[in-house]
N, C-alpha and C positions, 0 to 999 in steps of 0.2 A: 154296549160296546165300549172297550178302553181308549180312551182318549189319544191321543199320538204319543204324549209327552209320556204315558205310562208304559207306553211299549217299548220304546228307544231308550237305550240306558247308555248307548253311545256317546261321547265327543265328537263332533263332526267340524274337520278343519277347512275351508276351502275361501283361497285368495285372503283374502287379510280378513276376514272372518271367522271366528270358533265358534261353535253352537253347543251349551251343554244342556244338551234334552232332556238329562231328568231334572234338571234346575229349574226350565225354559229361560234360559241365559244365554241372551247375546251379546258377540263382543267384535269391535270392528280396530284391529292392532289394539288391544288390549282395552279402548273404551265402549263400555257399554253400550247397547242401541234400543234405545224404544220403540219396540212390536204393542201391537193391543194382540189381545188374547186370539184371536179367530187371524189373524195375520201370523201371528207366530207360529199357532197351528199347521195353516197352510204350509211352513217352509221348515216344519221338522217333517212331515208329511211326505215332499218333494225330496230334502236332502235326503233321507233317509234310503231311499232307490234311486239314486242317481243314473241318468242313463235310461232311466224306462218310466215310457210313458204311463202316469197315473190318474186312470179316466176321473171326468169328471162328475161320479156317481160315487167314486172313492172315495174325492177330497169332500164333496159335501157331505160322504157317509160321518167320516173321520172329524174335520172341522165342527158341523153341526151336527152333533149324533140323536140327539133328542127334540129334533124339530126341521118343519119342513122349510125348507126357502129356495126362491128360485137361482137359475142361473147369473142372475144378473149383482146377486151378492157374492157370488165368487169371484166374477170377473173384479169387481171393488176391489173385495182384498187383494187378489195377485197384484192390479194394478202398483194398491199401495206396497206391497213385497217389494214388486220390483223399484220402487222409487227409492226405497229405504235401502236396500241394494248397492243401489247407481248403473243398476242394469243396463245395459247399452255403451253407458259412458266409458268413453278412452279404450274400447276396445273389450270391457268387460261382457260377458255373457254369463248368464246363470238360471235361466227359463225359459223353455220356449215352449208354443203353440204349436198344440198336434189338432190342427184345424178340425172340430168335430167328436174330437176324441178326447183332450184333456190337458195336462201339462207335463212338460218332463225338466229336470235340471239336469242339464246338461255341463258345469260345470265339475271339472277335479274334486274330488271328497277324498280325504284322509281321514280315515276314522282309526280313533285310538278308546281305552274302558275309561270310563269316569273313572273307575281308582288312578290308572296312570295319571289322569292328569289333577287330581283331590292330593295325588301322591308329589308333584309339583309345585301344586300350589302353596303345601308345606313348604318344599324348600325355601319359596320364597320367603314361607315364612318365618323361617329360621335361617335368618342371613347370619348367626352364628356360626354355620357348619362350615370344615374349616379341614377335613382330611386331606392329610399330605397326601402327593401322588404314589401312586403306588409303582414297583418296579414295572417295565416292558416286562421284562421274564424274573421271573421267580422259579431260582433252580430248586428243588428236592422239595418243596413246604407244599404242596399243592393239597396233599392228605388233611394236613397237621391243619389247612386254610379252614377243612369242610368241617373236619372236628371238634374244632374249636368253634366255630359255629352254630353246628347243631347244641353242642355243648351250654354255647353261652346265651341260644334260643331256650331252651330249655330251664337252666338253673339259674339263670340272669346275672350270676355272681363270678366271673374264672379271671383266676391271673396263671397268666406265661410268667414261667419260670424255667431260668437257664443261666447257665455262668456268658457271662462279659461278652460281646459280639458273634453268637449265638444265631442272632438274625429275630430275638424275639419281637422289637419293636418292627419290621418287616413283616412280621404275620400278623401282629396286629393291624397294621396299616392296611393291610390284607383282605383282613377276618370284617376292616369297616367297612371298605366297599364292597362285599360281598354279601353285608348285611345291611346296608345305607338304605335301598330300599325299601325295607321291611321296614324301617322306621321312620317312611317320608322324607328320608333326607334330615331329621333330627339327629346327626352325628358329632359330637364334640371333641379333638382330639387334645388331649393335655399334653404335653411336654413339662415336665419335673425335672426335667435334667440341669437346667441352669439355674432353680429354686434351693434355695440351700438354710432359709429359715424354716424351720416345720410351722410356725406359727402363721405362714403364708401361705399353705397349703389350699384353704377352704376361699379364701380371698383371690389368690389367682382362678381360681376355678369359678365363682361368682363375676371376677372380672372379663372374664372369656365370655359369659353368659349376657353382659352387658348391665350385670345388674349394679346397682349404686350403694354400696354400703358404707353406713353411716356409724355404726358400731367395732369396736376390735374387735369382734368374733363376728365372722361374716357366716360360720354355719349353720344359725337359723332363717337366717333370709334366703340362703343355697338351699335350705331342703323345704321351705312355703314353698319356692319358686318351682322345684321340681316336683312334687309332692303330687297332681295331676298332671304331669307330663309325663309325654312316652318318648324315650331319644336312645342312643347309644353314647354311651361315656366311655372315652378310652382315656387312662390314667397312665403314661408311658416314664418309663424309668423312676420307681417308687423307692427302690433299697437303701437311701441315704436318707430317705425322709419315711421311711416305713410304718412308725408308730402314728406318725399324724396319720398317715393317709388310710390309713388302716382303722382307724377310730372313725374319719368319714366318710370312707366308703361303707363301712358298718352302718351308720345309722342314713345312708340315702337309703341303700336298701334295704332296711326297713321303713321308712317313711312315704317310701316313693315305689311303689311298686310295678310302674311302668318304664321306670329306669333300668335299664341291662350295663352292666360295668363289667369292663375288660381290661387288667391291670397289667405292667409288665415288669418285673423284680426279677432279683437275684438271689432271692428266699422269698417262701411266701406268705403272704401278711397274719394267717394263723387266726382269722375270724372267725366268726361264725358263719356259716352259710356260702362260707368261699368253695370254688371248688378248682385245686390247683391242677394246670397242665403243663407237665414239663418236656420243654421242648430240647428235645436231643441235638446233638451235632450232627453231622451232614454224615452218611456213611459211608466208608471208606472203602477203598480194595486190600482184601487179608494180603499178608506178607507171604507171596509165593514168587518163587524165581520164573516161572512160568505162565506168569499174566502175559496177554495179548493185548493187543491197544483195543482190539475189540469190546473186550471183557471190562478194561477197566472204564471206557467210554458209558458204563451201563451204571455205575455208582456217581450220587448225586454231589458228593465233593471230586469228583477228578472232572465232572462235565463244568462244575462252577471253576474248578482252577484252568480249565483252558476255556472257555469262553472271557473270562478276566484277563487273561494273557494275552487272548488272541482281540481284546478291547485297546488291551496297550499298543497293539501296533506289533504283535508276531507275529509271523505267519510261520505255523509252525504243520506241519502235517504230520498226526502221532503216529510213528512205528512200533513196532514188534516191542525194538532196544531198549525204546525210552518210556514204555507203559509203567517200568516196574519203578523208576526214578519217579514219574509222577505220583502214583500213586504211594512211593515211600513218604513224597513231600506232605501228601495230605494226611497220611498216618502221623506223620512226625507233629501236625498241626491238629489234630484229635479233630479234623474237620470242623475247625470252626468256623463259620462263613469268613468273619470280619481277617482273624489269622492267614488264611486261604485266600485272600484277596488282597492284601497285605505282600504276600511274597509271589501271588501271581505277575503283580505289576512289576517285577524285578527280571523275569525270567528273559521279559525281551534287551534286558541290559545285559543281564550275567549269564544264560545260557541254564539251562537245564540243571546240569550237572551242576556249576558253581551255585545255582539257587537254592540245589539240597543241602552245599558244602557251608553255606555262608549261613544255614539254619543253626548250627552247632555254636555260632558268635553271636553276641553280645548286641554287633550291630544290626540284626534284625529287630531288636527291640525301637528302634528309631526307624525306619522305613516309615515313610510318610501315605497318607491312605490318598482318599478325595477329598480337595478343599472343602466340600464340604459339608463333611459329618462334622459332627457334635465335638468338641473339643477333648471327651471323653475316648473316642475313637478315631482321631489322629493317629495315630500309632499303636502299639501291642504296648509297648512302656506307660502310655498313658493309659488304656483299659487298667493293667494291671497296678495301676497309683490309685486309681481309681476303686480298685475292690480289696487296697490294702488299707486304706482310709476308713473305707467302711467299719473295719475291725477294732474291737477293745485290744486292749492292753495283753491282755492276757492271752485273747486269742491269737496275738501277731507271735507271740511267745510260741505258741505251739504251731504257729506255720512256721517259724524261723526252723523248727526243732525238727518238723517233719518233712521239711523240703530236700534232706538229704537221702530222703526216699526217693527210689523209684519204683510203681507198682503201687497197688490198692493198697490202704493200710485203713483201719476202721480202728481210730484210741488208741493203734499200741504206742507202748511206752507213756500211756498218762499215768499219774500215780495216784490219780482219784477222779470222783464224782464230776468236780467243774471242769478239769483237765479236758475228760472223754467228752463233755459236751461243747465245751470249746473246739475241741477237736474234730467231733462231727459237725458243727457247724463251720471252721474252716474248711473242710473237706468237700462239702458242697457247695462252695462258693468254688473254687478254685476246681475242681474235679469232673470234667465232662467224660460223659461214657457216647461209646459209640457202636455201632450195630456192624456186627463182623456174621455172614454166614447164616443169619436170622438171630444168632446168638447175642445178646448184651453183653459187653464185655468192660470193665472198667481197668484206665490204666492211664497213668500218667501225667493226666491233665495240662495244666500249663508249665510241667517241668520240660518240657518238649522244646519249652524256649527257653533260652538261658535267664540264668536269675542277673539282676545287678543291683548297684544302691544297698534301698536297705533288703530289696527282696530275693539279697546272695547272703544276710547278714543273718546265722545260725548261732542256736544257743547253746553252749556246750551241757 
């Protein structure tokens, strides 16, 4: 017959007690408790059916299975159960006598799987883990949450890629707690957004880990260190530092192969073994004169532009009239969360109408977001300093040249080779497409807001 401890693979929690029965580990608030063997037995035995009495032909079957002894060595052990206990004491109960028949415990059991709680005990042991909260509501990404997931289960390798407030660091913050689990709570979230030497890349990421480096190149002490670890690495806002990050996350993932990395750029890092998911804008309602508020209530950027509106303090109840104004606004803003939430927060100043009107100026680029994003996403001015920085020379040349487009343009007017690739890669930084009708449709990007600076300044 199997022992008690092989048949219970439970946790058993009850009063400041946990029991982990495939361990035979006890803990009384967290400090361990010394059972001898045939006592411990006993009281995974008992917790094990709590509430029903278990005769005393049971526990000596179960306690002693390969030998006979009388009654009077059970009574011993329980005794000492209950002393170990404090059974009785200050009101506790946790065993009682079915005079003739056996024992039963009669205390509260909460039982949880030894992985839940193996899965715990990680966390504790990576007091590095450190993921931001995630939104209450997360409007339209719920899909984009599960795919990237299964995705990143899978290939262990994906970076989110989308132009400027997008909402990708939002899915990745997402895509962690929805996979934090799986990895015991080994979750690392990096922020790169205020890193601005590439040669600090691998060193802030080692310093997050708590490790101590004592060399200029902290990347071989970062991939010893991960090299038999299993965690989640999220790398958030990589585009300005692209080539470093993109060399170290090449070689974790090879080195480490219980490491999953999840990057978030504005191009994607072009490694080996990456696999890029590009995350769309919010979808819009198509330009018809004859939307209902119904209809447009059912697209994921007009439900985000009035639940942000109605955060600022409107109270707005949509009609018929005013479906086609909103949903123009969010067309106008190619549904991009951070743009969308930007001119949400206006509508309880300016009204509807004047919020579409004041899209056409200058000063929408200055509208202030929430204290507190990233200094990057303060404003639609600052995204867009932001992804005009990133660019060479050359390329700001042909966004200067191509910004008096409006409407998809794929190179025209380059006059060669680096022109056109300069050109497609301008074009995907600055160029969100959005889903009209099921249909992809590309058009406009961020000329939807007015250009200033130098991002009004075109090359003849």
């Amino acid at each position: 017959m199997a022992g008690p401890a092989e048949q219970v693979t439970d946790v058993l929690s009850f009063g400041p007690f946990r029991l982990v029965a495939s361990e035979r580990f006890l803990t009384k608030d967290g400090v361990p408790v010394d059972l001898g063997a045939r006592t411990l037995d006993l009281l995974i035995a008992l917790a094990s059916s709590p509430n029903e009495i278990v005769s005393k032909k049971d526990l000596l079957a179960r306690t002693w299975p390969d030998v006979t002894v009388e009654e009077g060595s059970l009574r011993f052990h329980i005794a000492a159960l209950r002393k170990a206990l404090a059974d009785g004491q200050g009101g506790a109960r946790y065993i009682a006598t079915a005079a003739g028949r056996g024992y039963c415990f009669v205390a509260t059991v909460s039982r949880s799987s030894d992985q839940e709680n193996l899965r715990a005990a990680d966390v504790a042991s990576f007091p590095q883990a450190n993921l931001p909260a995630r939104l209450v509501r997360m409007v339209g990404r719920a899909d984009d949450v599960l795919r990237v997931s299964a995705e990143l289960t899978a290939a262990r390798f994906v970076t989110l890629v989308g132009v400027g407030g997008v909402g990708k660091t939002t899915v990745a913050v997402a895509v962690g707690h929805h996979l934090v689990a799986a990895f015991s709570g080994a979750a690392l979230f990096v922020d790169l957004g205020m890193l601005s030497d590439p040669n600090l890349v691998a060193t802030t990421v080692a310093s997050m880990l708590g490790l101590s480096v004592q060399s200029d190149d902290a990347t071989p002490s970062l991939i010893a260190y991960l090299r038999d670890r299993r965690m989640l690495l999220i790398l958030d806002t990589c585009e300005h530092l692209i080539e470093a990050v993109a060399a170290l996350a090449s070689q974790i993932f090879i080195a480490a192969p219980e490491v999953h990395i999840l990057a978030t750029s504005r191009e994607a890092l072009r490694v080996e073994s990456e696999h890029v998911y590009r995350l769309d804008p919010l979808a819009c309602p198509p330009d018809d004169p004859g939307l209902t508020a119904a209809v447009v209530q059912t697209f994921p950027a007009t439900q985000l532009f009035l639940e942000r509106a109605a955060a600022s303090g409107l109270r707005l109840e949509l009609r018929d009239g005013d479906a086609a104004i909103v949903g123009g606004i969010c067309r106008k803003l190619d549904g991009v969360a951070l743009a969308i939430e930007l001119a949400a927060r206006r509508v309880e100043a300016y009204g509807l109408q004047q919020t579409a009107a004041l899209l056409d100026q200058r000063l929408t680029l200055l509208w202030l977001g929430p204290r507190t994003a990233p200094p990057r996403q303060k404003t639609m001015q600052a995204t867009l300093d932001w992804s005009y920085g990133l660019l060479s020379e050359v390329e700001r040349i042909v966004l200067r040249r191509l910004a008096v487009f409006v409407g998809a343009r794929r190179g025209a007017g380059c006059s060669d080779k680096r022109d056109r690739r300069s050109g497609a890669r301008v074009w995907r930084h600055r160029q969100p497409h959005r889903q009209v009708d099921g249909r992809r449709a590309s058009h406009r990007g961020h000329d939807a807001l007015p250009a200033s600076g130098h991002h009004a300044r075109l090359c003849a």
